[in-house]
MARLUMDREN-695667 format. One line per field, with one value per residue: residue number from 1; residue in one letter; z, x, y of N, C-alpha, C in turn. Coordinates in steps of 0.001 Angstrom, whole numbers, plus 500000, padded with zeros to 6 digits. Layout:
% MARLUMDREN-695667
n: NUM  ...
res: A  ...
n.Z: Z  ...
n.X: X  ...
n.Y: Y  ...
ca.Z: Z  ...
ca.X: X  ...
ca.Y: Y  ...
c.Z: Z  ...
c.X: X  ...
c.Y: Y  ...
//
This chain:
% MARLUMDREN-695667
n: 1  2  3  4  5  6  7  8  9  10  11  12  13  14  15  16  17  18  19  20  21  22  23  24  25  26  27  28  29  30  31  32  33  34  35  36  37  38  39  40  41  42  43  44  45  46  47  48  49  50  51  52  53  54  55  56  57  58  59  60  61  62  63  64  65  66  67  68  69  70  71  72  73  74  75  76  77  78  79  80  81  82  83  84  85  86  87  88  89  90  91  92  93  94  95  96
res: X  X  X  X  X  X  X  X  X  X  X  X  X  X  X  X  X  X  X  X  X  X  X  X  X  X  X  X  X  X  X  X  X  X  X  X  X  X  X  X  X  X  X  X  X  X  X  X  X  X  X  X  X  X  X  X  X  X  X  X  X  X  X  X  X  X  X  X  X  X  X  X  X  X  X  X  X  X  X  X  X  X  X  X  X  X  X  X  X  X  X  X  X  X  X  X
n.Z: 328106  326950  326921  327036  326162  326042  325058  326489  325145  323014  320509  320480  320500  318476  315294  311786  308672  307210  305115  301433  300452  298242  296516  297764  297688  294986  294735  296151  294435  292132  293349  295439  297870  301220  302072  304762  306439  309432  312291  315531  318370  320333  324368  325775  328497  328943  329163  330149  329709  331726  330415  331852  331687  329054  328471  326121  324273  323647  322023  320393  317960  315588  314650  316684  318669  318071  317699  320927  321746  320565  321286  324165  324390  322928  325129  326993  326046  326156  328612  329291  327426  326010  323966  321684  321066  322264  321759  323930  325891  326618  327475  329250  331019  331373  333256  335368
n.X: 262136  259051  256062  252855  249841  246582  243430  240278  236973  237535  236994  234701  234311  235022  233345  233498  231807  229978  228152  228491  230760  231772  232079  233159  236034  236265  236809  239990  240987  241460  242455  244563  243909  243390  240562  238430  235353  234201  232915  231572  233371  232117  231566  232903  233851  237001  239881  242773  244800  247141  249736  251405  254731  256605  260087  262209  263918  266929  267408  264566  262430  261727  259089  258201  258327  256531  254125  253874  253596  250919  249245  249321  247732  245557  244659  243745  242103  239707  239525  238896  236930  233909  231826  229761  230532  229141  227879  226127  226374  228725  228644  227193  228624  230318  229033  227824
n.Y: 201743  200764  202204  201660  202946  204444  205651  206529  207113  208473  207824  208609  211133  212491  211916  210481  211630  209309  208790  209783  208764  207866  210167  211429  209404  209902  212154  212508  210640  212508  214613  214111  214716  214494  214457  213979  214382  215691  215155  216461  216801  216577  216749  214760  212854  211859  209964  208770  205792  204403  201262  198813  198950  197813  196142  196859  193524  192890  190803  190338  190844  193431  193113  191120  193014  194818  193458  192559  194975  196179  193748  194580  196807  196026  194629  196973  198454  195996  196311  199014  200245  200703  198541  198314  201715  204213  207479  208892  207167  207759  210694  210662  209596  211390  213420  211787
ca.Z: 328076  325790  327785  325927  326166  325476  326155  326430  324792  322165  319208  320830  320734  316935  314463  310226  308187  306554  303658  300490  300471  296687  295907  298419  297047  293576  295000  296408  293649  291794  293666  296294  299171  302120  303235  305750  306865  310561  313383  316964  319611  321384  325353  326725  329387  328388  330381  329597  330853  330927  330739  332231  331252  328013  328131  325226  324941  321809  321248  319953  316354  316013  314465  317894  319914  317774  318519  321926  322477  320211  322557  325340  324128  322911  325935  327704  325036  325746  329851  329573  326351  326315  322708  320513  321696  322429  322292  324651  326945  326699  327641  330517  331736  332183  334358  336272
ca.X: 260918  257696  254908  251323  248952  245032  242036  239222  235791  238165  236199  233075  234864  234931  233129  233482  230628  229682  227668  229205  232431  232272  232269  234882  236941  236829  238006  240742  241500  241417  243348  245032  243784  242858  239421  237324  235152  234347  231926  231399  233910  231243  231941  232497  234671  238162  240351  244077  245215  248591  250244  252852  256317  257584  260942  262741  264656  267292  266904  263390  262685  260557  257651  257529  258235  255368  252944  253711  252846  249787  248340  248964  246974  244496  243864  243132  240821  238996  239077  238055  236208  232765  231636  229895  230831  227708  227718  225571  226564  229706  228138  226572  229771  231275  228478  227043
ca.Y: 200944  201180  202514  201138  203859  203944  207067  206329  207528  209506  207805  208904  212660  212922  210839  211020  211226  208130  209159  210340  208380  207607  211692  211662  209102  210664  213411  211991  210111  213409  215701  213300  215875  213627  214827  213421  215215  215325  216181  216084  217613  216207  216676  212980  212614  211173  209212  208062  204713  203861  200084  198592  199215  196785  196528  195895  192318  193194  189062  190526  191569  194550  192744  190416  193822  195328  192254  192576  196601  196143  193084  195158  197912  195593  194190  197790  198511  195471  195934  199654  200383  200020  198276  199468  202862  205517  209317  209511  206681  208942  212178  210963  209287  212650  213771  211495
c.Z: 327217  326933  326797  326784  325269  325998  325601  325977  323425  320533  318962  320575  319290  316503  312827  309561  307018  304993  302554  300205  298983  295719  296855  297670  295389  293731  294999  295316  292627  291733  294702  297775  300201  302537  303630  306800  308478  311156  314627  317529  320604  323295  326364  327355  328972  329739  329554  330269  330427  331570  331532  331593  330039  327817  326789  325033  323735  321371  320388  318836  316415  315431  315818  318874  319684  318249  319761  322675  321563  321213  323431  325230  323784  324203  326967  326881  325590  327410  329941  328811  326469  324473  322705  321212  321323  322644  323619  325582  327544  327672  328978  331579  331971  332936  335556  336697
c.X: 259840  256357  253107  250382  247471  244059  241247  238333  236612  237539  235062  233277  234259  234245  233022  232142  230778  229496  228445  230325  232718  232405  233693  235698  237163  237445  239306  241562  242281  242752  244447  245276  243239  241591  238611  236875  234746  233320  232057  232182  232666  231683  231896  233729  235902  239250  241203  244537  246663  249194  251076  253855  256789  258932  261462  263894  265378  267213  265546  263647  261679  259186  257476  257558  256688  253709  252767  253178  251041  249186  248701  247758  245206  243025  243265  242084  239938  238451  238013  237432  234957  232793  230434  229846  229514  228250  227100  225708  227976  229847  227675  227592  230526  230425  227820  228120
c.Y: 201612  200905  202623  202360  204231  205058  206402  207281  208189  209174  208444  210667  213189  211608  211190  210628  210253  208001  209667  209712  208063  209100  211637  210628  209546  211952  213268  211902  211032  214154  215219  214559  214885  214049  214158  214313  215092  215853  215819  217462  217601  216523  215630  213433  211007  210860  208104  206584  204271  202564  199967  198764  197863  197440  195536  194579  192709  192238  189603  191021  192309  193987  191836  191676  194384  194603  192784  193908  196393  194786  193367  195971  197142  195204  195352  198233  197447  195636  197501  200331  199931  199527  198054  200781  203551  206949  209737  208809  207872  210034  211897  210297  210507  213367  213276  209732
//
């Protein structure tokens, strides 16, 4: 079985910086080095959730198995995700 799996706050953990992306993509383009650069390791409180069990039907073709694990996943994203995600709603979800 295919077990759909989802954490929570983990965007809120790390976030890439925005600015610059047209020096970065010439870089890239350049040297074909992937960098993005990064910040945070913020300390939010993370929290795994795991689906129900999909089993596979072999009648299925892997783009309908694929559908079917991605709208699982979707839908725990949508029950325990907050949107638009906060740092600091985050932060205070792991203490209080």
């Amino acid at each position: 079985p295919i077990i759909p799996m989802f954490t929570k706050n983990c965007r809120e953990a790390f976030r890439s910086v925005s600015c610059g992306r047209r020096l970065l993509r010439y870089i890239y383009e350049k040297t074909r080095l992937p960098l993005v650069p990064i910040y945070g390791m913020f300390p939010v409180k993370m929290k795994t959730y795991l689906g129900k069990p999909i089993i596979h039907d072999p009648s299925q073709t892997p783009e309908e198995l694929a559908k079917k694990v991605r709208e699982s996943i979707e839908q725990m994203i949508d029950t325990y995700q907050r949107r638009p995600g906060s740092i600091i709603k985050a932060f205070f979800d792991r203490f209080f």
